[in-house]
C-alpha positions as CSV (number, residue, x, y, z in Angstrom):
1,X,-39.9,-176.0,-7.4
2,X,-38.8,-172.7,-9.7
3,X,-36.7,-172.0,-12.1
4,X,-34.9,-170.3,-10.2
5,X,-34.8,-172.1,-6.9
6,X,-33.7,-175.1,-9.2
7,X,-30.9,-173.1,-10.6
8,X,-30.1,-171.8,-6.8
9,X,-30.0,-175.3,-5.3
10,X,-27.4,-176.5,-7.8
11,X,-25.5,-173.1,-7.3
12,X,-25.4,-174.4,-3.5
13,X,-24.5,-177.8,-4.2
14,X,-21.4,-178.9,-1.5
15,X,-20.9,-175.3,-0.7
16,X,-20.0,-174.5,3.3
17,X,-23.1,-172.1,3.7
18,X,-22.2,-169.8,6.9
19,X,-24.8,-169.4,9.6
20,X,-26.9,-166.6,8.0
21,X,-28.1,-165.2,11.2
22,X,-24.8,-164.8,13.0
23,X,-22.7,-163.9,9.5
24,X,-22.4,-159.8,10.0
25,X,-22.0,-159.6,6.0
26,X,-25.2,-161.0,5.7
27,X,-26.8,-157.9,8.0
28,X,-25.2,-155.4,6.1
29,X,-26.3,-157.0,2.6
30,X,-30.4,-156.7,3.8
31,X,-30.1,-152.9,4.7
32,X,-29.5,-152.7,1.2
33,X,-31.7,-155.5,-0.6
34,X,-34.6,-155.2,2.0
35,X,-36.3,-157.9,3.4
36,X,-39.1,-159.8,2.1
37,X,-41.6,-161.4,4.9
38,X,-40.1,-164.7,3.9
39,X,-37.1,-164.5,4.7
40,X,-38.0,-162.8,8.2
41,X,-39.9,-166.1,9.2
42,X,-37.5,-167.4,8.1
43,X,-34.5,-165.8,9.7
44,X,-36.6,-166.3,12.9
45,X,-36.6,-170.5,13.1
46,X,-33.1,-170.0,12.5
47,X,-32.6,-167.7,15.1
48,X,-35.0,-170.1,17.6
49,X,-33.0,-173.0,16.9
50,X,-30.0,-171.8,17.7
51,X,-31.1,-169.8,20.8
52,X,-32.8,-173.9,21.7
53,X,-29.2,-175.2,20.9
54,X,-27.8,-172.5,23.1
55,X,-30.1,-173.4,26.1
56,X,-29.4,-176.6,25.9
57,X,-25.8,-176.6,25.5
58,X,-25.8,-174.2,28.9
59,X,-28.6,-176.1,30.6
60,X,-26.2,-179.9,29.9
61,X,-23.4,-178.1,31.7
62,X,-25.7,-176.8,34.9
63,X,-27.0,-180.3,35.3
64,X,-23.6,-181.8,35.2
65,X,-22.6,-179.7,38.2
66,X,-25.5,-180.5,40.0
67,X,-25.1,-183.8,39.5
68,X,-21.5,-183.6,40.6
69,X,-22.5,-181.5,43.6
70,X,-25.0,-184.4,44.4
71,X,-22.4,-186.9,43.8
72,X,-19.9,-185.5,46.0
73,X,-22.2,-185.3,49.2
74,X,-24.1,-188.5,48.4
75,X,-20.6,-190.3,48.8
76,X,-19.7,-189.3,53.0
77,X,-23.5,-189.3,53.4
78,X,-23.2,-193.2,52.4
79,X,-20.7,-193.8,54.6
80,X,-22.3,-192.2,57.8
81,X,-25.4,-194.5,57.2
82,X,-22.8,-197.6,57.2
83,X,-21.8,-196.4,60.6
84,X,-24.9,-196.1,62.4
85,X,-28.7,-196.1,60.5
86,X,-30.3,-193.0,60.6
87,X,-33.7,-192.5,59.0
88,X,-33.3,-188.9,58.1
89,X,-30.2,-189.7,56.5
90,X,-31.3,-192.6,55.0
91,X,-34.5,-190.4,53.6
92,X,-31.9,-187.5,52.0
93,X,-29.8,-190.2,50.2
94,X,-32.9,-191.8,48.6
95,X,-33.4,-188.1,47.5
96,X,-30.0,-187.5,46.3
97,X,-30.0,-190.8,44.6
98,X,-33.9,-189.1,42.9
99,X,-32.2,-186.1,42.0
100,X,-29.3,-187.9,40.2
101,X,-31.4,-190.4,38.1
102,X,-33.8,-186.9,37.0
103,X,-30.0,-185.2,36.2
104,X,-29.5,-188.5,33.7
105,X,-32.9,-188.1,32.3
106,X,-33.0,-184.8,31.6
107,X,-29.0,-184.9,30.2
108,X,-30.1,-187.5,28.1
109,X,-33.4,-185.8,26.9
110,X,-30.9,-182.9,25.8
111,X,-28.4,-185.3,24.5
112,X,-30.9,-186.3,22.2
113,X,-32.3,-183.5,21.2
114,X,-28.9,-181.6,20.9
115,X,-28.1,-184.4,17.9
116,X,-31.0,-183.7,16.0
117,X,-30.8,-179.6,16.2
118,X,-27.3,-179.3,14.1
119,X,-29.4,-181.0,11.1
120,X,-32.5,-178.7,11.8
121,X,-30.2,-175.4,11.7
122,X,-28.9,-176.5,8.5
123,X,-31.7,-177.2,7.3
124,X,-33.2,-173.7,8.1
125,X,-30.1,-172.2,6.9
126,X,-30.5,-173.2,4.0
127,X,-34.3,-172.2,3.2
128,X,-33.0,-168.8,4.3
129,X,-30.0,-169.0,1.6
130,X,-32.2,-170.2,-1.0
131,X,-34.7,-166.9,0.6
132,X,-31.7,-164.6,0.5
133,X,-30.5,-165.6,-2.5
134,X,-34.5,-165.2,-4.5
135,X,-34.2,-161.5,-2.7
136,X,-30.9,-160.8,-4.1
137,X,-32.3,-162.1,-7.7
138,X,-35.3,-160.1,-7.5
139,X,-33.3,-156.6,-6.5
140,X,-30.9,-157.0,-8.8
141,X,-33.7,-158.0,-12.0
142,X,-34.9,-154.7,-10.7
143,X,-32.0,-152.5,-10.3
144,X,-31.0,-153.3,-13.7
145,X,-34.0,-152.2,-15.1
146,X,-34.0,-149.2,-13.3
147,X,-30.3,-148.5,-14.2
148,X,-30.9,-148.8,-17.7
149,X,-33.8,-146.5,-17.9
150,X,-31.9,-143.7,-15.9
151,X,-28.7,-144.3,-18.6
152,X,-31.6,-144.3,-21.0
153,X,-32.9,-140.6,-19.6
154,X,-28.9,-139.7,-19.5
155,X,-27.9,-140.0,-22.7
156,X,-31.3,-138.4,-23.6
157,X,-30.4,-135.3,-21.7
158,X,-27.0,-135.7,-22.6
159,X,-28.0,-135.3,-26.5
160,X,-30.6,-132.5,-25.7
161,X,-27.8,-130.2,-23.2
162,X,-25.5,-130.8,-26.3
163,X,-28.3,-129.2,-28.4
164,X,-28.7,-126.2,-25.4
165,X,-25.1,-125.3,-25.7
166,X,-25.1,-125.0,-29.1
167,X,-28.2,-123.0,-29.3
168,X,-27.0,-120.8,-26.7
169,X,-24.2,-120.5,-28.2
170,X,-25.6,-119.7,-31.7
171,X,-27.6,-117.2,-29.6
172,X,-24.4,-115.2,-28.0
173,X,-22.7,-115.2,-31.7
174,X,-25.9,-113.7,-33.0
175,X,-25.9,-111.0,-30.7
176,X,-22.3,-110.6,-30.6
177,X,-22.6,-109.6,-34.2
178,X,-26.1,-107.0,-33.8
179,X,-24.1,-105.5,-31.3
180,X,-21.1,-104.7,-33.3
181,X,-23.2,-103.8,-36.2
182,X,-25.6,-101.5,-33.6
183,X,-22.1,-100.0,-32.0
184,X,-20.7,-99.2,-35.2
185,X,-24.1,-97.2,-36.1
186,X,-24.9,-95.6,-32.7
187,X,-21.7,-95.8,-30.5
188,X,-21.2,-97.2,-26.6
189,X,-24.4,-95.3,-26.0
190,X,-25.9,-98.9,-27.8
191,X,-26.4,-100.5,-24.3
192,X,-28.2,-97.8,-23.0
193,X,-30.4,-97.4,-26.4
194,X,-31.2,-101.1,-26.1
195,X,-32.0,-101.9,-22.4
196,X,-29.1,-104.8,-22.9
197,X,-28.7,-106.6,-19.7
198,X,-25.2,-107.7,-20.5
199,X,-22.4,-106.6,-23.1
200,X,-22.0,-109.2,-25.6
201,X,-18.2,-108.2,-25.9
202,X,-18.1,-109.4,-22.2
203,X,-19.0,-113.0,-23.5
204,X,-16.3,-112.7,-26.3
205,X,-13.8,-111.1,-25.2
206,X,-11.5,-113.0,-27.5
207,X,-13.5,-111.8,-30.5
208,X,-13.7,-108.1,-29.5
209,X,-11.6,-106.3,-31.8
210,X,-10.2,-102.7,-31.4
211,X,-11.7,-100.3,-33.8
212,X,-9.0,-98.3,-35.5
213,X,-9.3,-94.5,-35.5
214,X,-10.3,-93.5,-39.0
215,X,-10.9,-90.1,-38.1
216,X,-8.9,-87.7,-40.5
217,X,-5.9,-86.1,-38.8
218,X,-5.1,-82.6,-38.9
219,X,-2.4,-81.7,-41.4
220,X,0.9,-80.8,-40.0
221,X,1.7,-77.0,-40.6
222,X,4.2,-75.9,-43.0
């Protein structure tokens, strides 16, 4: 036995495992966690001893109603032959009488077998909890593994998009400032001198300042 199916046994010690096969929470769980083959084989004893149980649960109650039915016409049949022998009669009672000892045999064939299947299905449950529960181990090893390296590659991208914004920012101040410099020189017509795609004073709009008019104005006449 493993380590882990050591550590999984005493996990399940005097718990009320539900019937994994009929438990709708345990369906959902495997479109999830996937199934290994083990637990398929698994999941199909299960589901052949409880269609068995099923069967014969169905079949006990058929054969009681038979055997009723029997009973009920055997009875007048009885006393008819009391009344006056009749060989045919005689011969369908001896057949009734056949078809009720096969209805004890068989209810107690199933009667038997029906005490045994309860300890089979929980025994097959079981194997298929300790299956589920090695699955669910096995995902989750490897989902945590997987989860750390993508918060790994996060906070790598993380650090290096910090370094982009501040590069590009860099970037936009630098031309921010050739621009002013280049307008001061050459005018508005600096766009057009530079094949500039974009206006850096559109990307600061905060920092564009309004030249004052240093021009020298006329003086006023006397």
């Amino acid at each position: 036995m493993g380590r882990k199916e050591g550590v999984f046994e005493q996990a399940l010690k005097n718990k009320n495992i539900p019937i994994l096969t009929l438990d709708h929470k345990w369906h959902q769980l495997f479109n999830t966690a996937g199934t290994t083959t083990a637990i398929l084989k698994l999941e199909d004893k299960l589901n052949a001893l409880l269609k068995r149980q099923g069967k014969l649960n169905t079949e006990t109650k058929d054969i009681r109603k038979l055997k009723k039915k029997l009973m009920d016409e055997i009875v007048p049949m009885v006393d008819e032959l009391e009344q006056s022998h009749n060989h045919k009669l005689d011969k369908k009672i001896e057949d009734h009488k056949r078809l009720i000892n096969d209805c004890n045999d068989k209810m107690e064939q199933y009667k038997e077998e029906l005490k045994e299947l309860p300890e089979q299905i929980a025994e097959a449950n079981y194997e298929l909890m300790l299956a589920t529960m090695d699955a669910c181990y096995d995902t989750l090893k490897e989902n945590t593994k997987e989860i750390e390296e993508i918060g790994k590659w996060i906070d790598e991208v993380r650090i290096e998009l910090k370094k982009k914004i501040i590069r590009k920012q860099e970037k936009e101040q630098k031309n921010h400032d050739l621009y002013n410099y280049m307008h001061a020189i050459f005018g508005a017509d600096v766009i057009n001198l530079f094949d500039m795609k974009y206006n850096p004073e559109a990307q600061h709009p905060k920092k564009a300042e309004k030249k004052p008019n240093t021009a020298a104005k006329p003086d006023k006449p006397v």
